[in-house]
KEGUMAR-461662 format. One line per field, with one value per residue: x, y, z of N, C-alpha, C in turn. Coordinates in nm, 4 decimals. Example, Ala and Ser with C-alpha at 12.3 -4.5 7.8 and 13.67 -1.06 7.14 Angstrom:
# KEGUMAR-461662
neast	c(1.3190,1.2850)
nnorth	c(-0.5690,-0.2250)
nup	c(0.7800,0.7080)
caeast	c(1.2300,1.3670)
canorth	c(-0.4500,-0.1060)
caup	c(0.7800,0.7140)
ceast	c(1.3200,1.2900)
cnorth	c(-0.3300,0.0030)
cup	c(0.7800,0.7870)
This chain:
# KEGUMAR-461662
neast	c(-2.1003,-1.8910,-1.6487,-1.5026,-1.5560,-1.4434,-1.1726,-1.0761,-1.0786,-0.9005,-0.7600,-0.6890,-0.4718,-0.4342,-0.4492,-0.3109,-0.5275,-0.7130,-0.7406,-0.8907,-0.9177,-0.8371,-1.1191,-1.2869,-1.5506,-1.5354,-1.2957,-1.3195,-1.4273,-1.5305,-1.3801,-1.5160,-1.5496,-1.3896,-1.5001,-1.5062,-1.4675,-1.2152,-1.3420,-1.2928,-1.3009,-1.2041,-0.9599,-0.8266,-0.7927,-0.6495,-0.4097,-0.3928,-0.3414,-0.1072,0.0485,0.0059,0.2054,0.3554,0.4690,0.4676,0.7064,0.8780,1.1078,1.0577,0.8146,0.6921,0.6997,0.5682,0.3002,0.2688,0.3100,0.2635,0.5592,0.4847,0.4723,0.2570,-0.0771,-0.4187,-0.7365,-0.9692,-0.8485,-0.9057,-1.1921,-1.3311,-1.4300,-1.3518,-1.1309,-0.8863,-0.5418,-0.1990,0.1331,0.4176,0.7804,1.0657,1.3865,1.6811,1.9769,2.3257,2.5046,2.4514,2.5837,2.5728,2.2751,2.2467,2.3411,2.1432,1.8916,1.6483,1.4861,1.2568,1.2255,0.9445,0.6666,0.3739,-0.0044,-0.2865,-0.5395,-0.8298,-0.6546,-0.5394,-0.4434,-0.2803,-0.0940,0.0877,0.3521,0.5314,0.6489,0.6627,0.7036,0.8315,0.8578,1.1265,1.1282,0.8364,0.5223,0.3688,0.1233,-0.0577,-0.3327,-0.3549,-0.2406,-0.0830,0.2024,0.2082,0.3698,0.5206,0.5507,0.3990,0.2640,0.3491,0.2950,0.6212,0.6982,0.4593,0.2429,0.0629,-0.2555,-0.3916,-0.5504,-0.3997,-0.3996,-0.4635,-0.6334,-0.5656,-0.4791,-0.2907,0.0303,0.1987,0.5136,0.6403,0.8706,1.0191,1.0369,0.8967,0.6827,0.5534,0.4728,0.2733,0.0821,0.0198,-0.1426,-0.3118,-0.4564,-0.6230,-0.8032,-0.9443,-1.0588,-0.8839,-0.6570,-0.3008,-0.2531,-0.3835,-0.2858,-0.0677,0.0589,-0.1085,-0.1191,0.1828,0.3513,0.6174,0.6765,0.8213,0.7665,0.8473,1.1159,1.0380,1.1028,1.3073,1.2533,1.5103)
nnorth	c(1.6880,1.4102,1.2106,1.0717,1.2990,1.5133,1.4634,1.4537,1.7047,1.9914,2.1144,2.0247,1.8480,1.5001,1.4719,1.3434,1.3959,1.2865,1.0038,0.7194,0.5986,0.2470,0.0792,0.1642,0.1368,0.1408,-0.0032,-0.2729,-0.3508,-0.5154,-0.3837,-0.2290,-0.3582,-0.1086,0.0187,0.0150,0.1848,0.3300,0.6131,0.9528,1.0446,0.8505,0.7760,1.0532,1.0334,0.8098,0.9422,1.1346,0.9860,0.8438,1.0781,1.1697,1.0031,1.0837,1.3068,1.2161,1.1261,1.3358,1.4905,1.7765,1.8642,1.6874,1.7428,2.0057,1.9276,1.7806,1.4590,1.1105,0.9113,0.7185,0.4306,0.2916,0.3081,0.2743,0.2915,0.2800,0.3077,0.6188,0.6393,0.5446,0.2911,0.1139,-0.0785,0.0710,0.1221,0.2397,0.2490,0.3351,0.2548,0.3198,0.3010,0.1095,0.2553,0.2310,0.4445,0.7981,0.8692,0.6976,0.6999,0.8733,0.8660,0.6910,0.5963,0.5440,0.6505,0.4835,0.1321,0.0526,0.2051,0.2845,0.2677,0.0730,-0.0299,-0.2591,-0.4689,-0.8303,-1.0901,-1.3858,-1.5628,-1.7534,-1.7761,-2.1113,-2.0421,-1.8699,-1.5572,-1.3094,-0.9251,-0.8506,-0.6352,-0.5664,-0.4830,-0.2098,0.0669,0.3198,0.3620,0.2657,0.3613,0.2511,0.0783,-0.2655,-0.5457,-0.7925,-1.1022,-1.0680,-1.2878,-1.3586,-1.4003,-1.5029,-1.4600,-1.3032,-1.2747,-1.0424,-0.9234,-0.6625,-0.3427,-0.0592,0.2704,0.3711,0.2004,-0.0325,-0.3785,-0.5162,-0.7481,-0.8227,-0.9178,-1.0075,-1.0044,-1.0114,-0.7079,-0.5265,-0.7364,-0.7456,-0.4700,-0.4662,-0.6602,-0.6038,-0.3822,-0.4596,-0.6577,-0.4167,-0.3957,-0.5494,-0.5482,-0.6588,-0.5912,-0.5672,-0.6770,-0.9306,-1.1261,-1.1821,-1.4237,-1.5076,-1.6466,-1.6861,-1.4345,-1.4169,-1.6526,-1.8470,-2.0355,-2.3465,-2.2824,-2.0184,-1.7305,-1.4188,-1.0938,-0.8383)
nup	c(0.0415,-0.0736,0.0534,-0.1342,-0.3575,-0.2186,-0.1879,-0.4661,-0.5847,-0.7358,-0.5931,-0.3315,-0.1494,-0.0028,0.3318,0.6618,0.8186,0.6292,0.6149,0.7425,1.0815,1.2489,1.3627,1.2142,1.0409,0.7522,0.6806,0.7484,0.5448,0.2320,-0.0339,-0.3625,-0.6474,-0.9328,-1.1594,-1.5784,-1.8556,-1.6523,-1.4891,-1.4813,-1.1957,-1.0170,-1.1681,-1.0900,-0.7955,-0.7218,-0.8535,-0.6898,-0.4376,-0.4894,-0.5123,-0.2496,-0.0756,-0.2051,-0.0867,0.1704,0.2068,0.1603,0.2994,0.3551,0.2775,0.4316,0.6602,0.6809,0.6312,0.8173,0.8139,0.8458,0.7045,0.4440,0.2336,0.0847,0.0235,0.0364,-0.1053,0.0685,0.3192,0.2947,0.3416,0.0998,-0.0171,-0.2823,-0.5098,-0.5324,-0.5092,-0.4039,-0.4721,-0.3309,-0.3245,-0.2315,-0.4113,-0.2618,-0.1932,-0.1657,-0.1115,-0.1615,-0.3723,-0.5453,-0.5381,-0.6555,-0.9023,-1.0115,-1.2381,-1.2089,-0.8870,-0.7680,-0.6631,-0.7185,-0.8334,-0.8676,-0.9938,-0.9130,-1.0238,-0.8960,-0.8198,-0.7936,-0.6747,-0.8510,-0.8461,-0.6437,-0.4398,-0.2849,-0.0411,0.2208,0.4386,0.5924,0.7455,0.8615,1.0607,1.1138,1.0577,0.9690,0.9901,0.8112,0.9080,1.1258,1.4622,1.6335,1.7793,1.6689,1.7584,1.5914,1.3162,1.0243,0.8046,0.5032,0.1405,0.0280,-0.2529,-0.5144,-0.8047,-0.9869,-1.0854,-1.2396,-1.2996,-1.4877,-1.4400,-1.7376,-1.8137,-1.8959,-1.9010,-1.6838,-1.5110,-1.2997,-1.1415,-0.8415,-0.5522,-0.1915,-0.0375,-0.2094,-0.3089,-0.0227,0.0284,-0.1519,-0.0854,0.1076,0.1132,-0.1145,0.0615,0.2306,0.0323,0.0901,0.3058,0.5445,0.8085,0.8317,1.0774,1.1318,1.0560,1.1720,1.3970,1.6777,1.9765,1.9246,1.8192,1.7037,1.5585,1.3551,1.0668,0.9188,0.6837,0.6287,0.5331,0.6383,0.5754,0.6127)
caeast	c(-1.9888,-1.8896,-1.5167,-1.4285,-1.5522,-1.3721,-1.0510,-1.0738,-1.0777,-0.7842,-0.6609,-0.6565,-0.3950,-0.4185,-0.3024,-0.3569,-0.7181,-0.8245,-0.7134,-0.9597,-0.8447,-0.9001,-1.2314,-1.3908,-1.6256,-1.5135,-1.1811,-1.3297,-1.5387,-1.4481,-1.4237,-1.6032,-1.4372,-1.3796,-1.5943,-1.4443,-1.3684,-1.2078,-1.3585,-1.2511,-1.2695,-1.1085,-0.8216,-0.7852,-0.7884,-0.5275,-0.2868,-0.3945,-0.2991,0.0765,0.0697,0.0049,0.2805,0.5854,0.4434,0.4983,0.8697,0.9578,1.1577,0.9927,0.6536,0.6215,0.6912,0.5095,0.2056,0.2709,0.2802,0.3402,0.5885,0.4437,0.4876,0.1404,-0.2265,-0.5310,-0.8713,-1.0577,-0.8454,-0.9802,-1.3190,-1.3383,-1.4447,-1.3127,-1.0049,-0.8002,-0.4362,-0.0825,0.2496,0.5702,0.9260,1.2180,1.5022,1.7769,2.1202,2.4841,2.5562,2.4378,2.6239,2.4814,2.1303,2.2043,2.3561,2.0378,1.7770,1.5065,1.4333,1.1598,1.1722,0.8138,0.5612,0.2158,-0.1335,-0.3430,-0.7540,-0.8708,-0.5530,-0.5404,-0.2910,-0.3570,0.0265,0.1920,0.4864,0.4488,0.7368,0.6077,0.8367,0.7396,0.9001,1.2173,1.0726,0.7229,0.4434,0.3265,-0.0153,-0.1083,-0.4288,-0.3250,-0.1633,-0.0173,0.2754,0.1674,0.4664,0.5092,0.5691,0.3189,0.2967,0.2847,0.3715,0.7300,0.6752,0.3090,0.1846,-0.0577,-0.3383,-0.4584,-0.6016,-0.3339,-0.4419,-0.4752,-0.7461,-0.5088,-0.4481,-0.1243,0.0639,0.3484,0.5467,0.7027,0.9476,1.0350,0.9960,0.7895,0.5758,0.5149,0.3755,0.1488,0.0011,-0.0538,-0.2969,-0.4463,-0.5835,-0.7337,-0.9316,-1.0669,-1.0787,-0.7961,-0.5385,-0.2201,-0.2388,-0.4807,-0.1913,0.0123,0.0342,-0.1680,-0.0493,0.3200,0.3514,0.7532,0.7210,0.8914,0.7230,0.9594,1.1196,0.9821,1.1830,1.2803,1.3236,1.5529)
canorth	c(1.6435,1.2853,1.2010,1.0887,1.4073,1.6217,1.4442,1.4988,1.8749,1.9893,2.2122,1.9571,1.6910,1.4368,1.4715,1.2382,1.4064,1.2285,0.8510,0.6932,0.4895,0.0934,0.0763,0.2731,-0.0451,0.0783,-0.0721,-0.3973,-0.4142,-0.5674,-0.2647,-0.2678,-0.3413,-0.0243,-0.0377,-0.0034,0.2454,0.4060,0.7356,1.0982,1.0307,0.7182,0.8139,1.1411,1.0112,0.7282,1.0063,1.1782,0.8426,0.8341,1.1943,1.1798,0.8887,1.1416,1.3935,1.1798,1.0570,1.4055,1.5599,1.9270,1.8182,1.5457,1.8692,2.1048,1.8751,1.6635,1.3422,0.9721,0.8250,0.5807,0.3511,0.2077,0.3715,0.1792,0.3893,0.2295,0.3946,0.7120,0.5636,0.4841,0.1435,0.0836,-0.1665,0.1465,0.0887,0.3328,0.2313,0.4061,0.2237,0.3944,0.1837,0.0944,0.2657,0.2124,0.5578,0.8800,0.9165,0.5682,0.7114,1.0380,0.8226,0.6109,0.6309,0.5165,0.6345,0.3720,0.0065,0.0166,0.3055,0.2147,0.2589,-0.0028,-0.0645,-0.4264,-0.5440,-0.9188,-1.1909,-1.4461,-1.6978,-1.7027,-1.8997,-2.2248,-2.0286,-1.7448,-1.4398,-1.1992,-0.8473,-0.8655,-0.5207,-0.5731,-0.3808,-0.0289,0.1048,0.4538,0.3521,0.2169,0.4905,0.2075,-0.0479,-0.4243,-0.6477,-0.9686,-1.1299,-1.0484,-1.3944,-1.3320,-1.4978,-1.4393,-1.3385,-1.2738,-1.2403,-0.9812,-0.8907,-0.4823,-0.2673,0.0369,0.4100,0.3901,0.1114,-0.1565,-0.5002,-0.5714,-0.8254,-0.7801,-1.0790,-0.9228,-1.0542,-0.9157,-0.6082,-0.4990,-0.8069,-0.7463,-0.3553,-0.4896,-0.7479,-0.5167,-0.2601,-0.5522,-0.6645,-0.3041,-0.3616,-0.6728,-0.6026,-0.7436,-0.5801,-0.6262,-0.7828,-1.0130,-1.2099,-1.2319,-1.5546,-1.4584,-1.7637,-1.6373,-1.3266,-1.4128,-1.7801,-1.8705,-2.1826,-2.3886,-2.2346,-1.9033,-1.6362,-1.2760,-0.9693,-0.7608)
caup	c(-0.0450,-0.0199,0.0876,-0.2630,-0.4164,-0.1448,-0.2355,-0.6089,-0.5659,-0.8106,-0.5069,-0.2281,-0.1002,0.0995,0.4683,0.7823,0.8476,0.5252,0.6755,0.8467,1.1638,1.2791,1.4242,1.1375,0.9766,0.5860,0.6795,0.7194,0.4612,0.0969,-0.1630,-0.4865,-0.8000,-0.9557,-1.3360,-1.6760,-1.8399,-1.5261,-1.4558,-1.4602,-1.0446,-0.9919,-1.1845,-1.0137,-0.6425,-0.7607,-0.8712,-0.5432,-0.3318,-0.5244,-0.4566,-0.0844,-0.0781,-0.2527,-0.0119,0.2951,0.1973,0.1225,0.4479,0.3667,0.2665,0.5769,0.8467,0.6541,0.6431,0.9538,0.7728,0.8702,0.5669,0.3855,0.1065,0.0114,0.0595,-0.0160,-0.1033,0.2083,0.4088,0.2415,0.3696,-0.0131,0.0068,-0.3890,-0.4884,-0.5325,-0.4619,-0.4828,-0.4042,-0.3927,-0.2526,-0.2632,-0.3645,-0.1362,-0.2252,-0.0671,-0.0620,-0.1724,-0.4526,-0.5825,-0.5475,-0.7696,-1.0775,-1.1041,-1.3659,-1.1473,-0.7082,-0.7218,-0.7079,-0.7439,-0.8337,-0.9188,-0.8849,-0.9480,-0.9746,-0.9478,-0.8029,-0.6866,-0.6470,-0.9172,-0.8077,-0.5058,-0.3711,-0.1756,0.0612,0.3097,0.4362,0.6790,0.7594,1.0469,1.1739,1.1311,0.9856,1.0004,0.8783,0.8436,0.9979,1.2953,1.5480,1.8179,1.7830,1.7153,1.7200,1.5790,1.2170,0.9678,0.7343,0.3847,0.0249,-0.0704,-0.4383,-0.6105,-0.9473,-0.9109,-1.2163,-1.2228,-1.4589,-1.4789,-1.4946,-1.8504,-1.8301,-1.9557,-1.8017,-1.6301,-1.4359,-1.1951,-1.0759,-0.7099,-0.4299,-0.1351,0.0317,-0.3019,-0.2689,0.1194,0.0453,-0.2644,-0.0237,0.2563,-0.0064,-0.1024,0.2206,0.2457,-0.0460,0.1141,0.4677,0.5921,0.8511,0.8794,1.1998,1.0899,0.9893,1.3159,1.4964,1.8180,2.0612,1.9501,1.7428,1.6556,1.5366,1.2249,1.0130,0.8346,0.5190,0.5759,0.4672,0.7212,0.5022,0.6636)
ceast	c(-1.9305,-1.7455,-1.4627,-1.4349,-1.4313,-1.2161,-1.0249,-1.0476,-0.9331,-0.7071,-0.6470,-0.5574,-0.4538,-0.3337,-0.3797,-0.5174,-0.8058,-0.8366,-0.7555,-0.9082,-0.9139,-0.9951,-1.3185,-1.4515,-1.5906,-1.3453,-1.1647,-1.4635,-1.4418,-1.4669,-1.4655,-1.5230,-1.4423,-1.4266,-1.4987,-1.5628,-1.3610,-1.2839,-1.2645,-1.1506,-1.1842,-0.9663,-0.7757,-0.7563,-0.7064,-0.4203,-0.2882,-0.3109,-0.1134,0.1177,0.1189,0.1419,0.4171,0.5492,0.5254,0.6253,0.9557,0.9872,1.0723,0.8650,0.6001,0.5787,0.5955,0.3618,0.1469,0.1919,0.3203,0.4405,0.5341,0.4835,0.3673,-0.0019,-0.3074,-0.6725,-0.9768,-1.0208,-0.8635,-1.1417,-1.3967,-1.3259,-1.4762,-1.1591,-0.9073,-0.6404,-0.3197,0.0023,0.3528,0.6789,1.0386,1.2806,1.6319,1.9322,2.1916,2.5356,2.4686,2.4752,2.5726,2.3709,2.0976,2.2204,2.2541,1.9264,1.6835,1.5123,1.3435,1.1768,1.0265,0.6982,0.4402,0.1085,-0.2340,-0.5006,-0.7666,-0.7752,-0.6100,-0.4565,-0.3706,-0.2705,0.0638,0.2379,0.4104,0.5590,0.6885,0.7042,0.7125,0.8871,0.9927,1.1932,0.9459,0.6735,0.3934,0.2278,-0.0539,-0.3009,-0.4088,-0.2187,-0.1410,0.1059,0.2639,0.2875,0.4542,0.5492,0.4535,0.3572,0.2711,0.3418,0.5083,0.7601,0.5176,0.3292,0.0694,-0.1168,-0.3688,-0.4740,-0.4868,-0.4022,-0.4921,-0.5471,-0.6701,-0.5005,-0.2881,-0.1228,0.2006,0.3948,0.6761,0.7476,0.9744,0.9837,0.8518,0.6319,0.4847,0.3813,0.2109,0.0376,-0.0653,-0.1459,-0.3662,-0.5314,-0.6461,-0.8223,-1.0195,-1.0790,-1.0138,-0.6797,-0.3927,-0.1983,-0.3164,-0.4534,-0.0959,-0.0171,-0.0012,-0.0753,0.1717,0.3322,0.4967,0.7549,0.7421,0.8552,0.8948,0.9681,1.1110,1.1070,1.2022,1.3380,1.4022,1.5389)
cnorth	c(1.5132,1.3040,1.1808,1.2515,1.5472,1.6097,1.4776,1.6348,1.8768,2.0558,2.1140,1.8098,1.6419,1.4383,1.3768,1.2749,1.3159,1.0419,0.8194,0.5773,0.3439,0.1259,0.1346,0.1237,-0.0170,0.0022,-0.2159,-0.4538,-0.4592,-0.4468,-0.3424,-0.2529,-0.2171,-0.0240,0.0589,0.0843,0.3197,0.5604,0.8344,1.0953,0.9432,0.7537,0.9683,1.0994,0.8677,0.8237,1.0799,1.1208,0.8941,0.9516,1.2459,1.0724,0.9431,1.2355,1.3567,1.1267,1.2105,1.4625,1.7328,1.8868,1.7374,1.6310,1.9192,2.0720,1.7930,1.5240,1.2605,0.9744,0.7114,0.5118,0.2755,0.3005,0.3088,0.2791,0.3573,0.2891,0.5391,0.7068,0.5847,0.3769,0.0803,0.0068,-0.0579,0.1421,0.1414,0.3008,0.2808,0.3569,0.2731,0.2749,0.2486,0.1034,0.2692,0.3500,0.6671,0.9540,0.8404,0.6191,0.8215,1.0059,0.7503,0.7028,0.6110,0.5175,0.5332,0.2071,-0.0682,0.1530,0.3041,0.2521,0.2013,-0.0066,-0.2135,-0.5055,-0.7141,-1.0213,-1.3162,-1.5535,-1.6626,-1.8341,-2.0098,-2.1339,-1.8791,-1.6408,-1.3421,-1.0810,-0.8145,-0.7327,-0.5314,-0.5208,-0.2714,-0.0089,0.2137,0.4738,0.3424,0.2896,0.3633,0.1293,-0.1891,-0.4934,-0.7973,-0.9727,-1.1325,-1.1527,-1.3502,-1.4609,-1.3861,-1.3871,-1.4376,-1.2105,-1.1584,-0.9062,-0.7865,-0.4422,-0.1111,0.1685,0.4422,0.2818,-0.0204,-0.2558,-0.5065,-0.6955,-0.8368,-0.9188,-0.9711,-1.0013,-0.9624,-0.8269,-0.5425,-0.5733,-0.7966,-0.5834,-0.4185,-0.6066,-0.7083,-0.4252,-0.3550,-0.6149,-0.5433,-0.3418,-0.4372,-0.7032,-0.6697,-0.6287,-0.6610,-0.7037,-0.8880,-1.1501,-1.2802,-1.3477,-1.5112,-1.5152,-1.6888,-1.5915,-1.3388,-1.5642,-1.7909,-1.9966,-2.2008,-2.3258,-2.1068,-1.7757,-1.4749,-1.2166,-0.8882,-0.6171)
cup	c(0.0097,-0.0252,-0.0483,-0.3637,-0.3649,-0.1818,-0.3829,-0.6475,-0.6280,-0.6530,-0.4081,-0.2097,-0.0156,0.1943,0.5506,0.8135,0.7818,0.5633,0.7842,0.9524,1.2084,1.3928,1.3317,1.0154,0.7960,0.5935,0.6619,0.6223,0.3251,0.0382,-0.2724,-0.5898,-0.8690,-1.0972,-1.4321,-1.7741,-1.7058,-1.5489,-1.4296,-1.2547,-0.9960,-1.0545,-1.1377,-0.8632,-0.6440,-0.7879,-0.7232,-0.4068,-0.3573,-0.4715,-0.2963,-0.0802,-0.0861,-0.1271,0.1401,0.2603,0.1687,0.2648,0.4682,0.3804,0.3704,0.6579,0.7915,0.6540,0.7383,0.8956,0.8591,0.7032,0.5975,0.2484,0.0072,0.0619,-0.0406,-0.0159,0.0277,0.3280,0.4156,0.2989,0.2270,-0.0291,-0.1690,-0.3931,-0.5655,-0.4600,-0.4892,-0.4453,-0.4500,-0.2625,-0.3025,-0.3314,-0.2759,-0.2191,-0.1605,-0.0380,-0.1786,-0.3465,-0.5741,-0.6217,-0.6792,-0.9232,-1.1057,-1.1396,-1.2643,-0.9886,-0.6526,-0.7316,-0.7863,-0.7277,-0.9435,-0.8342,-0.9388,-0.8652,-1.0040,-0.9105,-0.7201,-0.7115,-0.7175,-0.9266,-0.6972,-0.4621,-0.2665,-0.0354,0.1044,0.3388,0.5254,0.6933,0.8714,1.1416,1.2136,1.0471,1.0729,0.9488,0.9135,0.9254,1.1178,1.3767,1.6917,1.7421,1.7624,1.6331,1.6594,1.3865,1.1472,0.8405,0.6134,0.2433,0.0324,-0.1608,-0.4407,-0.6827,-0.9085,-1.0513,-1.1744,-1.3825,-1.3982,-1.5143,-1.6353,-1.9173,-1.8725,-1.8864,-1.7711,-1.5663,-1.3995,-1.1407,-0.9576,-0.6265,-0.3165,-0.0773,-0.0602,-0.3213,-0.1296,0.1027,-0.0358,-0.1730,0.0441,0.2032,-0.0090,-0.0260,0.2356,0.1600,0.0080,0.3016,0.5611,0.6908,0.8533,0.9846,1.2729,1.0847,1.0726,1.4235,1.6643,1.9297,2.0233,1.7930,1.6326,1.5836,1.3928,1.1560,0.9483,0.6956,0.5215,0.5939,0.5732,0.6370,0.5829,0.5819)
């Protein structure tokens, strides 16, 4: 049974067993465009991804499964080497009470096939904590360079074309999937010689 099939299984989630770690060569490979019309499979192991994603943000479901939280999962790190891509960001409320009157918990919940960045800013922006990747089980400090806002083209669950125009923290996750599809770590991106350096212009998300 091949890893995508095993994930598809109506009864099975995704937990940390299924996320393969850096050193494993489908990480750095490019994934394969995902073909049209989507499949039965492909769109099951995309709702799977979002799935695993509420799973790991939920306080019961994290213990009970011994998750990392996350916000983004890319099918490669599945060692599904397809441009499979899920993201779920909370948004950021002032209080509690804030969070319960809105219509919408997500800034951003999507799961996109075929994703790729088709504008992007002349002005960069990197993350004032850093990055995190459910692959990677160590610490690597430093500023991870990215675009500030991208336009980004996908085919949505329901085979259609989209296009997202993203800033921010929202732009930073959608960038960081998309380097999975194409082989790219996050810390790919980090100024070696000096990990903290700030170009001109460029933007720190706090």
């Amino acid at each position: 049974m091949s890893i995508q099939e095993k994930l598809i299984k109506a009864s099975h989630l995704i937990d940390m067993d299924d996320i393969i770690r850096e050193g494993n060569p489908t990480l750095r490979a490019v994934g394969a465009n995902v073909t049209l019309p989507l499949s039965d499979e492909d769109i099951i192991l995309g709702e799977k991804m979002l799935e695993f994603l509420r799973n790991s943000q939920d306080p019961v479901m994290s213990e009970k499964m011994g998750l990392r939280g996350g916000v983004g999962l890319a099918a490669p790190q599945l060692d599904v080497s397809k441009k499979i891509i899920a993201c779920l960001v909370p948004k950021e409320f002032e209080s509690e009470e804030a969070a319960e009157k809105a219509n919408e918990a997500y800034s951003l919940a999507t799961i996109m096939y075929n994703a790729k960045i088709v504008a992007h800013s002349v002005q960069d922006a990197a993350l004032a904590d850093g990055e995190g990747c459910l692959s990677v089980d160590r610490d690597v400090p430093g500023y991870v360079v990215r675009h500030a806002r991208v336009t980004v083209d996908y085919i949505d669950k329901n085979g259609d074309k989209q296009r997202l125009k993203l800033k921010g923290y929202d732009a930073m996750v959608v960038q960081h999937e998309i380097d999975h599809t194409n082989g790219i770590m996050f810390y790919d991106r980090i100024n070696e010689a000096d990990p903290f350096a700030i170009k001109d212009g460029m933007l720190i998300i706090e």
